[in-house]
N, C-alpha and C positions, 0 to 999 in steps of 0.2 A: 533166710539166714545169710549172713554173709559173710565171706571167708575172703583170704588173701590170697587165691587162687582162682583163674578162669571159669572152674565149674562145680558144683557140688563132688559129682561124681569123682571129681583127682582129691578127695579127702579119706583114702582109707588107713582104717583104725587102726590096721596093724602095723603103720608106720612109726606108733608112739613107743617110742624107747626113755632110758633112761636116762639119754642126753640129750632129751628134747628141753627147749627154752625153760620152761615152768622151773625145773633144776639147776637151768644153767643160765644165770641172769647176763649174763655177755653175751650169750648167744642172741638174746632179745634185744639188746639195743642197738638203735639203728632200723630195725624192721619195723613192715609198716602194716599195720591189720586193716582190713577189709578195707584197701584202698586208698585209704586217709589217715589213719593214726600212728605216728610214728613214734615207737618206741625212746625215750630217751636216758631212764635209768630207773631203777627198782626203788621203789620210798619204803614199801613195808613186806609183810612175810607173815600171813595169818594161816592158821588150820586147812583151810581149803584151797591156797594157793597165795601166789605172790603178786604185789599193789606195784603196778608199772607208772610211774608221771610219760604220760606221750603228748607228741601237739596235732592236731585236726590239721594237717596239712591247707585243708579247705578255705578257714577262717581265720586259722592262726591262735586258735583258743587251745588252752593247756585243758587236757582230759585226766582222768585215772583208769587205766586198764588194769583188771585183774584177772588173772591166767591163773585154771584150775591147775592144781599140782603134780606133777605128772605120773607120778604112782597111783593117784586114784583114776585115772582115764578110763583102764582096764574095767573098774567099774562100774557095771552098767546104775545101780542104784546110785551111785554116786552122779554121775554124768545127768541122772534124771530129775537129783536133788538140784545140781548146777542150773537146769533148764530151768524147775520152778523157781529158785531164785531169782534168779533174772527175769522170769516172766509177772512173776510177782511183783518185785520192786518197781519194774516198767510200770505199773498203772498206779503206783500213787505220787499224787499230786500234790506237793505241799513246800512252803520255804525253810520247813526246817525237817527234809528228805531230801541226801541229796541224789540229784535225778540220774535216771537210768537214760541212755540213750539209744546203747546196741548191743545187740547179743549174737555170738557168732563162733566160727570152726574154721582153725587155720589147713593148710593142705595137709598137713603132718599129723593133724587130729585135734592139734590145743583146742582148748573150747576156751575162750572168751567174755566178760562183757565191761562194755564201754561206759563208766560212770563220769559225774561233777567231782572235776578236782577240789577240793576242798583244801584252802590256803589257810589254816590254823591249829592248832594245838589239841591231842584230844582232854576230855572231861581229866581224864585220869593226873594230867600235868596239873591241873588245880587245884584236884582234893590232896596231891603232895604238898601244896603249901600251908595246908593245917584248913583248920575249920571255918565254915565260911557265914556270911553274915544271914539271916534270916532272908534279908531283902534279895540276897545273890540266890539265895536256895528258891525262893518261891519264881522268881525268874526262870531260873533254868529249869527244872522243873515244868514248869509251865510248860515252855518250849517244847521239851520230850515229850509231855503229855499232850499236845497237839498233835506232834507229829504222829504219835503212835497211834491217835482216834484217828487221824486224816488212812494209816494205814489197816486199821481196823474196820474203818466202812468199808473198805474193798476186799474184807474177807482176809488180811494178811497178818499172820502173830508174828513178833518179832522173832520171841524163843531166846539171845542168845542180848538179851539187853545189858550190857556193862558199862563203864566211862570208856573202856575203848572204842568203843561204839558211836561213840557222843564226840561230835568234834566242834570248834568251839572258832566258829568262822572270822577271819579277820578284813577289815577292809572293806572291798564294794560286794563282798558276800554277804555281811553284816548285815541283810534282809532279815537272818532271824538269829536269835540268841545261840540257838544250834542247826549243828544238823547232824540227820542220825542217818548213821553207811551200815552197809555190811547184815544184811537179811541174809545171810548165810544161810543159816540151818531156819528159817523159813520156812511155812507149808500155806498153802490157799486152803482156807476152811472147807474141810468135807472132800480136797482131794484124795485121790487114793495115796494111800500110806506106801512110804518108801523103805522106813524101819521096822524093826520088831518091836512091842510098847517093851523089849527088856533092854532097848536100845537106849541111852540115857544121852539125850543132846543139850548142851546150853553149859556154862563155866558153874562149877561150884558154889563161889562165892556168892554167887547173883542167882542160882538156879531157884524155882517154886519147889513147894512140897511137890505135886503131882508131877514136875519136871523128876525128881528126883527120886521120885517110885517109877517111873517110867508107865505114869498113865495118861491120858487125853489129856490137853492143851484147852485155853480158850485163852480172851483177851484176858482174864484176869490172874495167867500166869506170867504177861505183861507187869501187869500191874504189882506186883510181888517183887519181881526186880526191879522198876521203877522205887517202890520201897526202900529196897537194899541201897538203891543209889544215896535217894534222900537221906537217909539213915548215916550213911558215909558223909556223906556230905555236912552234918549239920555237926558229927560226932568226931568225926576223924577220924572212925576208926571204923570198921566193919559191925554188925551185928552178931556176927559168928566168926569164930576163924579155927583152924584144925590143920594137924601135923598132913593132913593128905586128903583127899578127895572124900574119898568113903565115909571120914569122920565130919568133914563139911557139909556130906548129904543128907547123914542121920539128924545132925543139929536142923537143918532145914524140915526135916518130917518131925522132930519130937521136942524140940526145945524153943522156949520161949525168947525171942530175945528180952534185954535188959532193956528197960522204959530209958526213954531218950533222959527225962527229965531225974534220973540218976547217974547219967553221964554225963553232961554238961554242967557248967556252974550255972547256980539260980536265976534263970532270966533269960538266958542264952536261948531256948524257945518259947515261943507262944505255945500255950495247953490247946489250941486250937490244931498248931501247925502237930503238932508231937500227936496228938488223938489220931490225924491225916493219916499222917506213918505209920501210925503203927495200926491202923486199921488195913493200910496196905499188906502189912506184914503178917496178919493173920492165915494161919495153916488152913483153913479151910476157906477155899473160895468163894463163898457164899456169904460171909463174914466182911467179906472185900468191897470196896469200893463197886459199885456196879459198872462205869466204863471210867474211861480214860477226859471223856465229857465231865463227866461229875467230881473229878480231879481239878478240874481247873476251873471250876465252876468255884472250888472249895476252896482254891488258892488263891482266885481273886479276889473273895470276900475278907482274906486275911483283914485284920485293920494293922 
């Protein structure tokens, strides 16, 4: 592991306060983590912590550092989640994941990991400009569903699949249609559980039935929110929507969404593509698509 300190041993935990960097983005710029990555301003601010832009001293290549947040440090489950994340996302391999590089603990405690900058927009800036073309849906799409089978061979559920999630690469990233950050709330299949199942992890709008009862996971509660995406995407509008969480969770466990082909005007989807969705969408996972394979097996066949 590697920290910005001489030795493991100068990193102890009770030096984490409340005015450690994670809270206080001034503090972070300018520093330089395990050695090489230097700080140079804060891009984003997610649930777990905050998205630093630094450069690899080394190369000269722009990185993304995210620094766990520093109220949750004190927590050891927490800190534990932090480690599978990153230890997870480190082993998949694919151009439309973007890569993990380092993972590591400053002297002070912060914990660490060192991802691909990603120079584009996310998912979420597109489905603001209204509804998108069939041809744009089975694309992206795609893409997601690549990336998430390339992360499902190695045992890893995404859990927390949104458009903020989905970023939409520009330039000589443009390897692939997307790429998908932020395995956050992540777990390696069959490791030891870090929650209690009444512990409910993943965003509302996008969470699974089984997300949203707080029981077992597999790739097919992927594939649910992958739904939700397409579903947004092709409608404009969500599947479900409700004044607060609670009312988004129950729609998820008991309520049917509305067939695509009553939201859109006549033509607007292929009865192939809309069958796709909404078989994603189905409340029981068995019912589902079987992997993230046979999604894009079904979307290249589109005509």
């Amino acid at each position: 592991m590697s920290i910005d300190s001489p030795t493991p041993s100068e990193a102890p935990r009770h030096r984490v306060t409340s005015r450690t960097a994670a809270a206080a983005p001034d503090a972070m710029r300018g520093r330089v983590l395990a050695g090489r990555y230097r700080i140079t301003s804060r891009i984003a601010r997610g649930g777990m912590g905050s998205v630093y832009l630094a450069r690899d001293t080394g190369d000269g290549s722009q990185c993304a550092v995210k620094v766990l947040r520093d109220d949750l440090l004190l927590d050891v489950r927490v800190r534990e989640r932090f480690l599978y994340e990153s230890r997870a996302a480190s082993r998949i391999v694919h151009p439309a994941v973007a890569k993990t590089y380092e993972v590591g603990e400053t002297s002070a405690g912060e914990m660490f990991i060192v991802m691909e900058y990603v120079n584009g927009p996310p998912l979420r800036r597109l489905i603001r400009t209204g509804r998108m073309s069939e041809l744009r849906v089975v694309l992206v799409g795609a893409a997601i569903a690549e990336g998430l089978a390339a992360a499902h061979e190695v045992g890893v559920i995404h859990r927390d699949l949104k458009p903020e999630n989905v970023l939409v690469p520009r330039g000589a990233q443009a390897d692939s249609v997307v790429k998908l950050v932020d395995f956050g709330i992540a777990r390696i299949v069959d490791a030891p559980r870090i929650t209690t199942t009444q512990h409910v992890l993943g965003t509302p709008q996008y969470i699974s039935p089984e997300q949203a009862m707080g029981g077992p996971v597999d790739n097919r509660s992927d594939i649910y929110s992958l739904g939700v995406i397409l579903y947004e995407m092709i409608a404009g509008a969500l599947p479900f929507d409700g004044d607060d969480a609670e009312s988004l969770l129950r729609k998820h466990i008991k309520t049917r969404p509305v067939p695509l082909g009553e939201v859109v005007v006549p033509g607007a989807v292929s009865p192939k593509l809309e069958r796709l969705v909404m078989r994603c969408l189905e409340k029981s996972p068995r019912a589902r698509p079987d992997s993230m394979e046979q999604i894009v097996a079904e979307l290249a066949a589109l005509d």
